[in-house]
C-alpha positions in Angstrom: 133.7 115.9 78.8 135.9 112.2 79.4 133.7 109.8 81.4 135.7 106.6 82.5 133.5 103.9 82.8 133.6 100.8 84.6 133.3 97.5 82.3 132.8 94.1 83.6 131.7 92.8 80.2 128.4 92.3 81.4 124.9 93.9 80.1 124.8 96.6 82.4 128.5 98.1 82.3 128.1 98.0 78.0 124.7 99.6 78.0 125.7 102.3 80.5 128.9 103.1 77.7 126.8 103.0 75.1 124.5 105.5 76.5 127.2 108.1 77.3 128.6 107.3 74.2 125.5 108.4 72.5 124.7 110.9 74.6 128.2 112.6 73.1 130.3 112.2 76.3 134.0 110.9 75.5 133.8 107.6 77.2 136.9 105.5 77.9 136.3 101.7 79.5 138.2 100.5 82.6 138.8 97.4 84.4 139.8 96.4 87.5 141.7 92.9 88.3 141.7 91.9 91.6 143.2 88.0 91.6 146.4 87.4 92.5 148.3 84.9 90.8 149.5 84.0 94.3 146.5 84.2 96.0 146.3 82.1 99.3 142.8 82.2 99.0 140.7 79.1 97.0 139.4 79.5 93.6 135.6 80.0 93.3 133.8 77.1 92.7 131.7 78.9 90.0 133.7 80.8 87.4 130.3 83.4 87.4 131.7 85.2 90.6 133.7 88.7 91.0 136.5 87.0 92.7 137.8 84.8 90.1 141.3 83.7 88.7 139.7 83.4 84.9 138.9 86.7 83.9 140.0 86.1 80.0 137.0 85.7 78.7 135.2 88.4 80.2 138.0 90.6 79.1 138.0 89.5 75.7 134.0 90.2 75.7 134.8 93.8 77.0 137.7 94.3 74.1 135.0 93.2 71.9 132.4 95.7 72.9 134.7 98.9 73.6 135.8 97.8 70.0 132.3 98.3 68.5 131.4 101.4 70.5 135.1 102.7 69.6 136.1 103.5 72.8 139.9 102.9 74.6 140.1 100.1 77.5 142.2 100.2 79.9 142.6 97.8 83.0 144.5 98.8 86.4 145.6 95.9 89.5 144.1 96.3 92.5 144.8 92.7 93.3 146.7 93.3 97.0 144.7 96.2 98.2 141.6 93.9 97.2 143.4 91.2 99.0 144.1 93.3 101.8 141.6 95.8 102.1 138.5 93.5 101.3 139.6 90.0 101.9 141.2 91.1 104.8 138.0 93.0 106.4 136.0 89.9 105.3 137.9 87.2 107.1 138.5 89.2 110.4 134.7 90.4 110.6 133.8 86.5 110.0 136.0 85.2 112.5 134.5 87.5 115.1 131.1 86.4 114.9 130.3 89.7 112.6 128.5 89.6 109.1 130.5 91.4 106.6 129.2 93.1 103.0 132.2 92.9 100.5 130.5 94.1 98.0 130.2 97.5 100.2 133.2 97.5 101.5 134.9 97.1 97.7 132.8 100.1 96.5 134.1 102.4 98.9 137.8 101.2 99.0 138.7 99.8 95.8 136.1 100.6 92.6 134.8 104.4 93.7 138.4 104.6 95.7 141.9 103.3 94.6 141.1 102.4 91.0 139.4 105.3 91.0 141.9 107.2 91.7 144.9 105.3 90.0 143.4 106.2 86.3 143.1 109.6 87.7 147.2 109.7 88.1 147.5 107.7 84.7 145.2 109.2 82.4 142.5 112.1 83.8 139.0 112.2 83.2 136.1 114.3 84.6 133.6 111.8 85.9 133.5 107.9 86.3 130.5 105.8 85.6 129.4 102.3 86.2 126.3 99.9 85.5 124.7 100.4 88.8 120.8 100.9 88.8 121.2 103.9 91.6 120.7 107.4 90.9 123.2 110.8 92.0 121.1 113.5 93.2 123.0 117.4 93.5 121.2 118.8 96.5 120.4 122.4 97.5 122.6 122.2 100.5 124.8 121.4 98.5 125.7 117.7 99.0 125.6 115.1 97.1 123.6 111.9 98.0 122.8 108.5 95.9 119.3 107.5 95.7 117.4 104.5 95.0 116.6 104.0 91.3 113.5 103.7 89.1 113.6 100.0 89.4 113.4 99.3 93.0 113.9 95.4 92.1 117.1 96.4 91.0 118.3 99.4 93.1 121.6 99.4 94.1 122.1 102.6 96.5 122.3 100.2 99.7 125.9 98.8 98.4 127.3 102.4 97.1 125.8 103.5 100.4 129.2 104.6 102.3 130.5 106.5 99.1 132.3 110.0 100.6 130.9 113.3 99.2 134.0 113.3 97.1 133.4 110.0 95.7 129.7 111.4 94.9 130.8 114.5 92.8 132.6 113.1 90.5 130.3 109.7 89.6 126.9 109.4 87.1 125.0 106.1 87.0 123.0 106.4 83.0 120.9 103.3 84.6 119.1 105.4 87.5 116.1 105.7 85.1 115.8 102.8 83.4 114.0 99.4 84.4 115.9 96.3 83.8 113.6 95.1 81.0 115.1 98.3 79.0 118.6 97.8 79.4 117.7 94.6 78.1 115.9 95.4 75.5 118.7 97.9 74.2 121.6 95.1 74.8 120.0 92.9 72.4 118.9 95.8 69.9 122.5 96.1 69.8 123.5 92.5 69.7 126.2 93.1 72.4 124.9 89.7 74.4 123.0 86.5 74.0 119.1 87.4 74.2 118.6 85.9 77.8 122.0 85.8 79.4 122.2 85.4 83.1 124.0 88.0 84.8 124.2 86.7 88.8 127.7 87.5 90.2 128.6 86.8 93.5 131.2 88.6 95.3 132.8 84.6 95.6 131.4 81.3 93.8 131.5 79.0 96.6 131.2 79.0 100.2 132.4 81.6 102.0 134.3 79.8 104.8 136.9 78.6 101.8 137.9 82.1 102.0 138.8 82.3 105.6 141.3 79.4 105.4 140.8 78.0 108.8 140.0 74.4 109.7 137.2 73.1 110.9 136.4 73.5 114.6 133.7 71.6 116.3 131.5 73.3 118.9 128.1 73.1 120.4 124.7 74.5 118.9 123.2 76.0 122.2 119.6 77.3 123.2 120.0 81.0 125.0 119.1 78.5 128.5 122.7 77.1 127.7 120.8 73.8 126.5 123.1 72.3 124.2 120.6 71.0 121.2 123.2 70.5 118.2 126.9 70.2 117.3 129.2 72.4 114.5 131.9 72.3 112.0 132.8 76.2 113.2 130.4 79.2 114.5 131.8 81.0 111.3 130.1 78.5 108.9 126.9 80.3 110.3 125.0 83.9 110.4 122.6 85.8 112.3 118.9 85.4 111.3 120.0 81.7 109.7 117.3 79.5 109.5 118.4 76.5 107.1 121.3 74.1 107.5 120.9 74.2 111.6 120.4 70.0 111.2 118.9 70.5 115.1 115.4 69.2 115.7 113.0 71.1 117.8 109.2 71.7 118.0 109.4 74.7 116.2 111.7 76.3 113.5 115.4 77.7 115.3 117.4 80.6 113.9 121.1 81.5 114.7 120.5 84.5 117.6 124.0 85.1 118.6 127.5 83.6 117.5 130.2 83.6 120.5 133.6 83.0 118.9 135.4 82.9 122.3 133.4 79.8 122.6 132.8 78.5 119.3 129.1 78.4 120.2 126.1 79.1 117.8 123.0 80.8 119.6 119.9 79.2 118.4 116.0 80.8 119.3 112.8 81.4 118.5 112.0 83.4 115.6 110.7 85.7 118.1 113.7 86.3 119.2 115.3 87.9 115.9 113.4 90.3 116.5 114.8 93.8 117.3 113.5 97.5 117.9 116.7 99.1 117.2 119.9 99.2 116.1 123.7 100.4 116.7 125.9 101.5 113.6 129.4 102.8 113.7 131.2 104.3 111.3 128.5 106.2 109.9 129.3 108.3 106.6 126.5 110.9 105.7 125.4 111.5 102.0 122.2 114.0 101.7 122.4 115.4 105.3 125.0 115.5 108.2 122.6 115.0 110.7 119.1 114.0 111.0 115.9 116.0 111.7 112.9 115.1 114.0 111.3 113.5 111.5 111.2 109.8 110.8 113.4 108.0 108.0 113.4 104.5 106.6 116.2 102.3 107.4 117.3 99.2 105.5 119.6 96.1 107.8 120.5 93.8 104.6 120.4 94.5 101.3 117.8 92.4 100.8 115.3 93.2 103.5 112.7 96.5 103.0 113.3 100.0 104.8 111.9 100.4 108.1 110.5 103.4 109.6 112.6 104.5 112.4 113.3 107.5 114.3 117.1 108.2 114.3 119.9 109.8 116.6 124.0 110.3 115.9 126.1 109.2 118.7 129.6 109.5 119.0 130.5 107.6 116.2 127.6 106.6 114.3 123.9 106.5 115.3 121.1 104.9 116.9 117.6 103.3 115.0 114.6 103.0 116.8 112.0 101.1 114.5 108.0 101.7 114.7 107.9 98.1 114.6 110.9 95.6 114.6 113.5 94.2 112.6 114.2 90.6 111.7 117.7 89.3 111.7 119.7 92.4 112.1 124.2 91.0 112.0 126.7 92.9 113.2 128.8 93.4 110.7 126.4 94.7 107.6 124.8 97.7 107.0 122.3 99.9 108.2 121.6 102.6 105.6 119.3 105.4 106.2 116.7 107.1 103.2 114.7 109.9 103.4 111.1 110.0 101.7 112.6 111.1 98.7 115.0 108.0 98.7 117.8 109.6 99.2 120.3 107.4 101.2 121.1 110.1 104.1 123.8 107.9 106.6 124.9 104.3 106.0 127.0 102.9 109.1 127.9 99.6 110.5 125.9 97.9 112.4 127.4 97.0 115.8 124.7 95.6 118.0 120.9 95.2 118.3 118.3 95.8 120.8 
């Protein structure tokens, strides 16, 4: 059985080969580029992002590691559906006040979708693989769903959350079961990496304004009374649930609340009022059910932030959470992805409004 496998050069994408590789699967590596010579769009200030024009050395690390585990490379362009597909969702969701997740929105599109589906045209092969820590669960109904890995530090089932069922069938994860520490520990048994390498990648080494190529626009910082407390280089510079950066004194610590881009006002509050008992997503796509039951599920609003019981209801084009407690923060514009108690992501949609 051919597994493709994505390769970023990095500790993750080698180990997850090399465990296929030894587990006797026919593993071929692949690689997506997604800079444009062209681009409009500013180089990263770090090199250590996704979205970078220097991707030489990583791709001579990767020729240097398929060449060890004696495996064929191959690398495919998505450079203009990246541009327009996730750089283009990016910058209109920023410039509307919402919070966008790339990394989500690449996953779905581009990885799992176009490249995916480009090296099935080119070359065939019966599953594709990456070095997510996220695990593929075959359910008796029938569906497939992804579920949160062994190492919950590291799960990753909250950005491969809006995979379609047909994305599901065909994809394994070989680091589902393993901690971190493991991989680690088998990378530099092999000698594929420096013992200690940092691995952070952004989606963009720099600010994230550079990206949506607009100047500067100054505009007033404003209390919810209309009590203007601050100025602003641009209400895009900012997101819901910020905290740090404000440069607004007050008696007590301000948040961003709200962003009005008709304006170009930032919303500043309370931390109180971040707070939120439920949420509105659109776009929903299902994974382990195609509905949900009476029972309650957990619910994560960032990628960073814990799941939250909540009791949940579809609507016309996505679903409603209703929390036991509240929720801190919650953006339009990122996800709210849904798990049942056996961590199985069940719905991931995008958020749309808070209440």
């Amino acid at each position: 059985m051919k597994v493709l496998v994505g390769m970023s050069g990095g500790i993750d994408s080698s180990v997850a080969a090399y465990l296929l590789k030894r587990e006797g699967y026919d593993v071929e590596g692949i690689t997506m580029l997604i800079w444009k010579p062209d681009s409009p769009y500013p180089e990263p200030m770090s090199a250590n992002s996704c979205y970078s024009p220097d991707k030489s050395r990583d791709l001579e690390k990767i020729g240097e590691i398929c060449g060890r585990l004696g495996i064929r490379h191959h690398t495919v362009d998505c450079s203009d559906l990246f541009e327009s597909e996730v750089l283009g969702n990016f910058r209109s969701e920023y410039l509307n006040g919402r919070t966008p997740n790339p990394c989500i929105w690449c996953n779905q599109k581009v990885k799992f979708g176009a490249m995916v589906e480009h090296a099935a045209g080119m070359f065939g092969f019966d599953l594709f693989a990456t070095g997510h820590y996220a695990i593929i669960r075959h359910l008796a109904n029938g569906r497939c769903a992804v579920a949160a890995a062994k190492d919950r530090r590291k799960d990753q089932s909250y950005f491969l959350s809006r995979l379609s069922q047909q994305q599901l069938g065909r994809v394994i994860f070989p680091l589902g079961e393993y901690t971190k520490e493991e991989v680690r520990a088998i990378d530099e048994e092999l000698g594929f990496h420096e013992k200690g390498q940092s691995e952070s990648q952004d989606f963009y080494g720099g600010d994230y304004a550079d990206l949506l190529a607009v100047p500067d626009c100054p505009g007033d910082i404003i209390m919810e009374d209309g009590r203007i407390v601050g100025r602003h280089r641009g209400f895009w510079h900012y997101t819901i649930g910020q905290r740090k950066g404000l440069g607004v004194a007050y008696s007590e610590p301000l948040y961003v609340v709200a962003l009005d881009p008709e304006s170009n006002s930032v919303i500043v509050g309370t931390e109180g009022q971040t707070h939120s008992r439920g949420v509105r997503a659109v776009d929903a796509v299902y994974g382990a059910e195609e509905d949900f039951g009476d029972g309650a599920y957990h619910v994560k609003i960032r990628s960073a932030s814990r799941p939250e019981r909540a009791h949940l209801r579809r609507t016309e084009d996505g679903f409603e959470a209703v929390f036991d407690g509240f929720v801190k923060g919650a953006a339009a514009g990122q996800s709210a992805v849904v798990y049942d108690d056996d961590g199985n992501v069940v719905a991931s949609g995008i958020i749309d409004g808070a209440f």
